[in-house]
VEXVOGU-237877 format. One record per residue: residue number from 1; residue in three letters; x, y, z of N, C-alpha, C in turn. Coordinates in nm, 3 decimals. Example, Ala and Ser with C-alpha at 12.3 -4.5 7.8 and 13.67 -1.06 7.14 Angstrom:
<rs>
+-----+------+---------+---------+---------+---------+---------+---------+---------+---------+---------+
| pos | code |     nxx |     nyy |     nzz |    caxx |    cayy |    cazz |     cxx |     cyy |     czz |
+-----+------+---------+---------+---------+---------+---------+---------+---------+---------+---------+
|   1 |  ALA |   1.319 |  -0.569 |   0.780 |   1.230 |  -0.450 |   0.780 |   1.320 |  -0.330 |   0.780 |
|   2 |  SER |   1.285 |  -0.225 |   0.708 |   1.367 |  -0.106 |   0.714 |   1.290 |   0.003 |   0.787 |
+-----+------+---------+---------+---------+---------+---------+---------+---------+---------+---------+
</rs>
This chain:
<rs>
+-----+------+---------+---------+---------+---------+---------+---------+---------+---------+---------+
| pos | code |     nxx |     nyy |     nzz |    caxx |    cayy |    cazz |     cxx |     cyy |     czz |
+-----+------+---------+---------+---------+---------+---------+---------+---------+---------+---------+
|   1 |  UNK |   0.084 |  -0.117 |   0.000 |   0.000 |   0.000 |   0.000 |   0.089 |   0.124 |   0.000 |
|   2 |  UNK |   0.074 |   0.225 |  -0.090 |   0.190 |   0.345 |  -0.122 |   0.050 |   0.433 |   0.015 |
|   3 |  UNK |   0.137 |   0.505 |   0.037 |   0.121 |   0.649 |   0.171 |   0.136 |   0.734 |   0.099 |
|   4 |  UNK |   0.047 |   0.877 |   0.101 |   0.092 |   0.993 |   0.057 |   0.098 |   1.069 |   0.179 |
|   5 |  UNK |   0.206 |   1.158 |   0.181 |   0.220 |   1.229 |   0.253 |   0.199 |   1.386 |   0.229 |
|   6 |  UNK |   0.171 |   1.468 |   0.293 |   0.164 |   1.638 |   0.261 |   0.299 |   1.651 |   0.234 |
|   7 |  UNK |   0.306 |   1.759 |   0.117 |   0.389 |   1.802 |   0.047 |   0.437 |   1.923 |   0.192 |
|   8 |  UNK |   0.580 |   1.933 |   0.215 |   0.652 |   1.985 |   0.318 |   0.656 |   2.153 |   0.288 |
|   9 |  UNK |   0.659 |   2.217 |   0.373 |   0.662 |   2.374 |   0.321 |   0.775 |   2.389 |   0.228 |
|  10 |  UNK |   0.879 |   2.336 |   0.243 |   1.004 |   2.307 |   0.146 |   0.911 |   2.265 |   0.016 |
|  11 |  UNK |   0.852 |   2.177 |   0.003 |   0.821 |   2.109 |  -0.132 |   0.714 |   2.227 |  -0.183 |
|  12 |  UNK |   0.629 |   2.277 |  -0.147 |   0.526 |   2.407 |  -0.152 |   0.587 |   2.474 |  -0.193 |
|  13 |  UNK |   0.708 |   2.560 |  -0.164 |   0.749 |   2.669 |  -0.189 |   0.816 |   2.669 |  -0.313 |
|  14 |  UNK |   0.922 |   2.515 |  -0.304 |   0.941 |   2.506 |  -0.457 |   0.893 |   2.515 |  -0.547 |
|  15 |  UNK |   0.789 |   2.406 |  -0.566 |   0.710 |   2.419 |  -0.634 |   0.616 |   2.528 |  -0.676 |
|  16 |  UNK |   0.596 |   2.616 |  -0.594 |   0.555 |   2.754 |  -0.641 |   0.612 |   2.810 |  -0.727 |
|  17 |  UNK |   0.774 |   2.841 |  -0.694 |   0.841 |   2.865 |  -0.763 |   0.882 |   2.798 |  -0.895 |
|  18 |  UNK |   0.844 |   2.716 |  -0.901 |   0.864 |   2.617 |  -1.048 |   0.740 |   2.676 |  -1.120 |
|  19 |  UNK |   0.589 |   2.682 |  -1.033 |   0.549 |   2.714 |  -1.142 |   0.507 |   2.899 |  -1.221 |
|  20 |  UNK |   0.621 |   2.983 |  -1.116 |   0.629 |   3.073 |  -1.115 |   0.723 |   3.078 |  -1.270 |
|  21 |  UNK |   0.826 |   3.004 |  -1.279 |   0.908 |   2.989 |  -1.368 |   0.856 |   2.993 |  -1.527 |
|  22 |  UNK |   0.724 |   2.889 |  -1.462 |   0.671 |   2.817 |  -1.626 |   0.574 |   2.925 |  -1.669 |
|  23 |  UNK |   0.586 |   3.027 |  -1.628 |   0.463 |   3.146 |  -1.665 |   0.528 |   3.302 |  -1.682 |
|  24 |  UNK |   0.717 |   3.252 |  -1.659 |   0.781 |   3.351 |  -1.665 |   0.831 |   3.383 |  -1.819 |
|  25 |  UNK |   0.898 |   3.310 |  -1.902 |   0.892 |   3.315 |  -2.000 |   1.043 |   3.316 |  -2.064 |
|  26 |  UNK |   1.107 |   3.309 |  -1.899 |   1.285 |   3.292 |  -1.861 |   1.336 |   3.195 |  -1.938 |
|  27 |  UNK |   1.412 |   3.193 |  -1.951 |   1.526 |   3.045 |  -1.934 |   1.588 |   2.990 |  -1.769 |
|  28 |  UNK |   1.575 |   2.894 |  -1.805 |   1.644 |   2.813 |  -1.625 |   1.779 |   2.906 |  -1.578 |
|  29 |  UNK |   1.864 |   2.962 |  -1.672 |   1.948 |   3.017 |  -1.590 |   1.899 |   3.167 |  -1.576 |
|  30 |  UNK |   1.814 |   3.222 |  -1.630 |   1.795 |   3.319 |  -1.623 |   1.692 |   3.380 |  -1.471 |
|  31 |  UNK |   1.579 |   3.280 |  -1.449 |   1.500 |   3.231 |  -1.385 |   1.581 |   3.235 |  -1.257 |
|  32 |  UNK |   1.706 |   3.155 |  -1.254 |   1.770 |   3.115 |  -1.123 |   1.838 |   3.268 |  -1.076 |
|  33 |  UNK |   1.875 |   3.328 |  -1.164 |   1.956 |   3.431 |  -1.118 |   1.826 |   3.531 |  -1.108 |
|  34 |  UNK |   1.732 |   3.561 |  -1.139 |   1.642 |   3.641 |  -1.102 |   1.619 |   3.664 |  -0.943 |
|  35 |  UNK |   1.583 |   3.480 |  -0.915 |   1.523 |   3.446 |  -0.801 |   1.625 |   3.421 |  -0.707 |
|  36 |  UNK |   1.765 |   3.423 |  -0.702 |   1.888 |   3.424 |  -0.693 |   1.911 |   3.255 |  -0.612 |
|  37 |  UNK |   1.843 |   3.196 |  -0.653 |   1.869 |   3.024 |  -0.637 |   1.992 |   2.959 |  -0.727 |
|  38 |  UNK |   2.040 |   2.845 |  -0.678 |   2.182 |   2.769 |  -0.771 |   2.068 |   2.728 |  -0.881 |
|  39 |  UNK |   2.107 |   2.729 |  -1.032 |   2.036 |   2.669 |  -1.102 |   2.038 |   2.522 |  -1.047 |
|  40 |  UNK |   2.197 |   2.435 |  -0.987 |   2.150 |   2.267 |  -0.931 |   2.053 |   2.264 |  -0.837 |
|  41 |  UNK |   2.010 |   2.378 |  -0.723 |   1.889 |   2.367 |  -0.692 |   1.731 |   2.367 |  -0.760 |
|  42 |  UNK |   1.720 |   2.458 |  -0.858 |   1.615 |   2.455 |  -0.917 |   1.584 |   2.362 |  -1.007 |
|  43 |  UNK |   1.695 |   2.257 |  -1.066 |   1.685 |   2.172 |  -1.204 |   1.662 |   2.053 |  -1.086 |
|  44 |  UNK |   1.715 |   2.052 |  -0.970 |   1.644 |   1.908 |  -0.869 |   1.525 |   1.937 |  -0.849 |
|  45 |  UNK |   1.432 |   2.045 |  -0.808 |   1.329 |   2.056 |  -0.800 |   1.202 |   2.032 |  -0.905 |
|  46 |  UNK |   1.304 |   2.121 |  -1.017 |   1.219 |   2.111 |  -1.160 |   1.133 |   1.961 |  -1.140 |
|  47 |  UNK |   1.301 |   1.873 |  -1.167 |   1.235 |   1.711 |  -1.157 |   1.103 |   1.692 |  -1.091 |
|  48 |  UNK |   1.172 |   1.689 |  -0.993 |   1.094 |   1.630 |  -0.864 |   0.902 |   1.710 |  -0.924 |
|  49 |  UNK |   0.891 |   1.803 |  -0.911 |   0.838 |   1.867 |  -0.936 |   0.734 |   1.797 |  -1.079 |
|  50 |  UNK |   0.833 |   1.738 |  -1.215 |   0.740 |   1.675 |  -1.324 |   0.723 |   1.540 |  -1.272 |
|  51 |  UNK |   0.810 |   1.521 |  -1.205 |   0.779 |   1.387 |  -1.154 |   0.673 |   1.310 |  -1.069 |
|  52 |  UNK |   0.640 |   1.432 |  -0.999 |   0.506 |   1.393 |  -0.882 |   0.379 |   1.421 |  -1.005 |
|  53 |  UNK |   0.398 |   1.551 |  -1.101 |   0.315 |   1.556 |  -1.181 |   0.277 |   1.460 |  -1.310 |
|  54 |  UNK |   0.383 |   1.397 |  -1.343 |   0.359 |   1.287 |  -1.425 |   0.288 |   1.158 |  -1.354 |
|  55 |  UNK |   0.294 |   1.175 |  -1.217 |   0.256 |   1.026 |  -1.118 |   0.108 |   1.075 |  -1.120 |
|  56 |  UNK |   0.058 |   1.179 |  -1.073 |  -0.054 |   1.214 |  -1.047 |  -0.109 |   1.271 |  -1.202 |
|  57 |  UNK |  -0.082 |   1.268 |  -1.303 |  -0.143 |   1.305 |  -1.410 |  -0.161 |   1.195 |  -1.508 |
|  58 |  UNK |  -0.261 |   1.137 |  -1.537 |  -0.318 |   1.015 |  -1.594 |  -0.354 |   1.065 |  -1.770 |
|  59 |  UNK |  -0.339 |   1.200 |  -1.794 |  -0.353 |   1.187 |  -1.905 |  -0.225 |   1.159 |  -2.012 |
|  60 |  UNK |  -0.266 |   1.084 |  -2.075 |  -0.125 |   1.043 |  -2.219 |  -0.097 |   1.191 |  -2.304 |
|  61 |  UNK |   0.049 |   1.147 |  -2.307 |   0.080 |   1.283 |  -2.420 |   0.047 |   1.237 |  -2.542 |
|  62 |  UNK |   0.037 |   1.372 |  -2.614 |   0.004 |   1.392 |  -2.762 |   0.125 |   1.431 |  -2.823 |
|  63 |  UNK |   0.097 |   1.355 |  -2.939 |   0.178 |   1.433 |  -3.004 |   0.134 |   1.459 |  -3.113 |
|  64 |  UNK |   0.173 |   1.607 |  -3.175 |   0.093 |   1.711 |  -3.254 |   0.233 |   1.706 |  -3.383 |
|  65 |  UNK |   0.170 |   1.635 |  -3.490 |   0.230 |   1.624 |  -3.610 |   0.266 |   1.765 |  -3.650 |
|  66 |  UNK |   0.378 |   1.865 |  -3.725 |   0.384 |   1.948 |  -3.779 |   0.477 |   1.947 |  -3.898 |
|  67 |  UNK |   0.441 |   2.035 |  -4.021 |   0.463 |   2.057 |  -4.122 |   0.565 |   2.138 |  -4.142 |
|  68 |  UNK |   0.657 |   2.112 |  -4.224 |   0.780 |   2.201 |  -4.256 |   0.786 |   2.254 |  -4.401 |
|  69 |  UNK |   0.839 |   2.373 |  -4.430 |   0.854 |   2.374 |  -4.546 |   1.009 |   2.381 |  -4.534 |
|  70 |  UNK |   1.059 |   2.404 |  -4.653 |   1.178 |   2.447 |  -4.734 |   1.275 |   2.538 |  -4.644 |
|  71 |  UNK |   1.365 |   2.552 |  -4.599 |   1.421 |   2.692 |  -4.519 |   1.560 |   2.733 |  -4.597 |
|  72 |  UNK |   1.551 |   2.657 |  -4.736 |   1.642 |   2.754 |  -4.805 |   1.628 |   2.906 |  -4.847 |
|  73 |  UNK |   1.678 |   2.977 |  -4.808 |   1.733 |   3.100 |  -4.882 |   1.625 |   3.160 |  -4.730 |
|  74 |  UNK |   1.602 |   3.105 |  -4.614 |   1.562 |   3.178 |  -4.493 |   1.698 |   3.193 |  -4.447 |
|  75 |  UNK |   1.649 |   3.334 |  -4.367 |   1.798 |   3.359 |  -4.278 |   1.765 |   3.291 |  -4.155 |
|  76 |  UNK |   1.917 |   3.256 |  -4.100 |   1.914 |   3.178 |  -3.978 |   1.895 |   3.282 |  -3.864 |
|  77 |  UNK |   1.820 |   3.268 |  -3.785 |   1.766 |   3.348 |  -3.643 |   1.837 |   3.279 |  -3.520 |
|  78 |  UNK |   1.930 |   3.353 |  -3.458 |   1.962 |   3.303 |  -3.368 |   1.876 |   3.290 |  -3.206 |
|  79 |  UNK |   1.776 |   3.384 |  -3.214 |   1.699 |   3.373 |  -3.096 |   1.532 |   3.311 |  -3.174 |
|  80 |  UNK |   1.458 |   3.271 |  -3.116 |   1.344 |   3.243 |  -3.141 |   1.233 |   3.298 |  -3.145 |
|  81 |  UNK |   1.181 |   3.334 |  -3.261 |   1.025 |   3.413 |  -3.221 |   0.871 |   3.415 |  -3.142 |
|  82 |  UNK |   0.876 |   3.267 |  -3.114 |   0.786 |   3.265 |  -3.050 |   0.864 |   3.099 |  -2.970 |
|  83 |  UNK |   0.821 |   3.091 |  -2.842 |   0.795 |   2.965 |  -2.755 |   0.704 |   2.948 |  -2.657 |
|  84 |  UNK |   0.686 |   2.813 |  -2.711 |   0.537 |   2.709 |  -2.595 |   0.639 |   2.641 |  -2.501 |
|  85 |  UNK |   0.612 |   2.670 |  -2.377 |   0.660 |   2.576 |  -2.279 |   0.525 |   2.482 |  -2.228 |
|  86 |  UNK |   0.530 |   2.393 |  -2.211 |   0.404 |   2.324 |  -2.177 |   0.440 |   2.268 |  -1.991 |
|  87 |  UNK |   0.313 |   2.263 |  -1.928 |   0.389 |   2.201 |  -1.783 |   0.444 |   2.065 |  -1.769 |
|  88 |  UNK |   0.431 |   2.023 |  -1.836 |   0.540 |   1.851 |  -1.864 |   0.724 |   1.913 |  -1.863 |
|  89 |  UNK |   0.734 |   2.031 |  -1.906 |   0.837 |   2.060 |  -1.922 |   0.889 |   2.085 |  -2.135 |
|  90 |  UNK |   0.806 |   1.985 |  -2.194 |   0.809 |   2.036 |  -2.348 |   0.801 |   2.142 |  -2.380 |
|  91 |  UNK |   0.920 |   2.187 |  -2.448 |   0.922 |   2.353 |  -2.509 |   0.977 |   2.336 |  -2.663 |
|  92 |  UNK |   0.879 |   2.426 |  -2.726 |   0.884 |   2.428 |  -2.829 |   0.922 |   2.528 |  -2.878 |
|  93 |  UNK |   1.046 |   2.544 |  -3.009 |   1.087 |   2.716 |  -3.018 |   1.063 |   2.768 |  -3.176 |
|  94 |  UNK |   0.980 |   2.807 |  -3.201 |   0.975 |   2.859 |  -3.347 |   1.057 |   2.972 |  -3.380 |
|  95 |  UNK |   1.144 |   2.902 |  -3.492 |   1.214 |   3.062 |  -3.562 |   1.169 |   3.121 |  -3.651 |
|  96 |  UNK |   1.151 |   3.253 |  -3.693 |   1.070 |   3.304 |  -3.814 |   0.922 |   3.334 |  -3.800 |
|  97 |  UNK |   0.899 |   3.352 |  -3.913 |   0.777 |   3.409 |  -3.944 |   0.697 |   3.286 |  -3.868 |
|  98 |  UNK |   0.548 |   3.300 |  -3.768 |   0.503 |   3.240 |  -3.694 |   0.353 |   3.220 |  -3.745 |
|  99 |  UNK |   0.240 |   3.135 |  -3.768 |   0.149 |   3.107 |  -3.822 |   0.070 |   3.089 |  -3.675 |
| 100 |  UNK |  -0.015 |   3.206 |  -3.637 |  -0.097 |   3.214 |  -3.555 |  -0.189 |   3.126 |  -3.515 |
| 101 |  UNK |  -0.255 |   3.059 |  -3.648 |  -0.340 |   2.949 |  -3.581 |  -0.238 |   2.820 |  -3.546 |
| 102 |  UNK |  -0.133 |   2.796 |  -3.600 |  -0.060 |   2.700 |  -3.541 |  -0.007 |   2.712 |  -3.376 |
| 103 |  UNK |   0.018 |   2.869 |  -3.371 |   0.020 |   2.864 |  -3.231 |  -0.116 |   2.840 |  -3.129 |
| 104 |  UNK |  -0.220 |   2.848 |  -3.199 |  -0.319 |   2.864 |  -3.121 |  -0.362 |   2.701 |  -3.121 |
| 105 |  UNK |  -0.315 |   2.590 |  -3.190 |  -0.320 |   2.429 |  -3.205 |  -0.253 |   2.435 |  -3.111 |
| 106 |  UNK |  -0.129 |   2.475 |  -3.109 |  -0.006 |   2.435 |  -3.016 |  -0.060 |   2.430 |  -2.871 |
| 107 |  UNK |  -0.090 |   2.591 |  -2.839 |  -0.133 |   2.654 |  -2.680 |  -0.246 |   2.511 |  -2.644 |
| 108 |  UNK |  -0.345 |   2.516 |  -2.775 |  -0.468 |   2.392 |  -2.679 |  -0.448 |   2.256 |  -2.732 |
| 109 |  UNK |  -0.313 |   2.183 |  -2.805 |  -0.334 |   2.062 |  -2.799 |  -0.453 |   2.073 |  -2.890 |
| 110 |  UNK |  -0.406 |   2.078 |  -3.008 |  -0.559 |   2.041 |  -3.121 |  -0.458 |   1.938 |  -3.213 |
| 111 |  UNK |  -0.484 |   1.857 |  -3.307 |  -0.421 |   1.813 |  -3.391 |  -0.413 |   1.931 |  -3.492 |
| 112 |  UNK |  -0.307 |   1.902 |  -3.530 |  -0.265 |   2.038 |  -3.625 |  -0.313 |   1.949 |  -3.799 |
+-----+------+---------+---------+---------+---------+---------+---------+---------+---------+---------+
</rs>
């Protein structure tokens, strides 16, 4: 028989902060130095953190087929124009010109 136990003010607070992170729009090191935490603290938590959520989350991932074209004679972008972080931790980074309803498949999990 598995026991659950209450999540510890330690585990609360992290986790706040994790999901403070996923709505920030940071990068992990950026995130850490904001909040002035070791990023090896926050990337143990991260885990821990998808991990209780993958235990307690019964729904299956999707995966959302997407279409490419051609990217000859596109210039290479070194930063990204748009990104989906999802709470599983999946992040997705589009470079270039961005197709709105694809982001709007993306944000709700539609088949594209």
């Amino acid at each position: 028989m598995e026991h659950k136990t209450s999540p510890t003010p330690r585990t609360q607070q992290m986790y706040t902060l994790i999901e403070k992170y996923f709505s920030s729009g940071s990068t992990q090191k950026q995130f850490c130095q904001q909040e002035s935490i070791p990023l090896s603290t926050f990337t143990y938590w991260l885990r821990h953190y998808r991990r209780s959520n993958q235990n307690s989350d019964q729904k299956s991932a999707e995966f959302i087929p997407l279409g490419f074209t051609s990217t000859r004679n596109i210039p290479v972008l070194s930063q990204p124009t748009c990104a989906v972080e999802y709470p599983n931790g999946v992040l997705v980074r589009l470079f270039g010109s961005v197709d709105v309803q694809l982001i709007s498949r993306l944000v709700n999990l539609q088949e594209v």
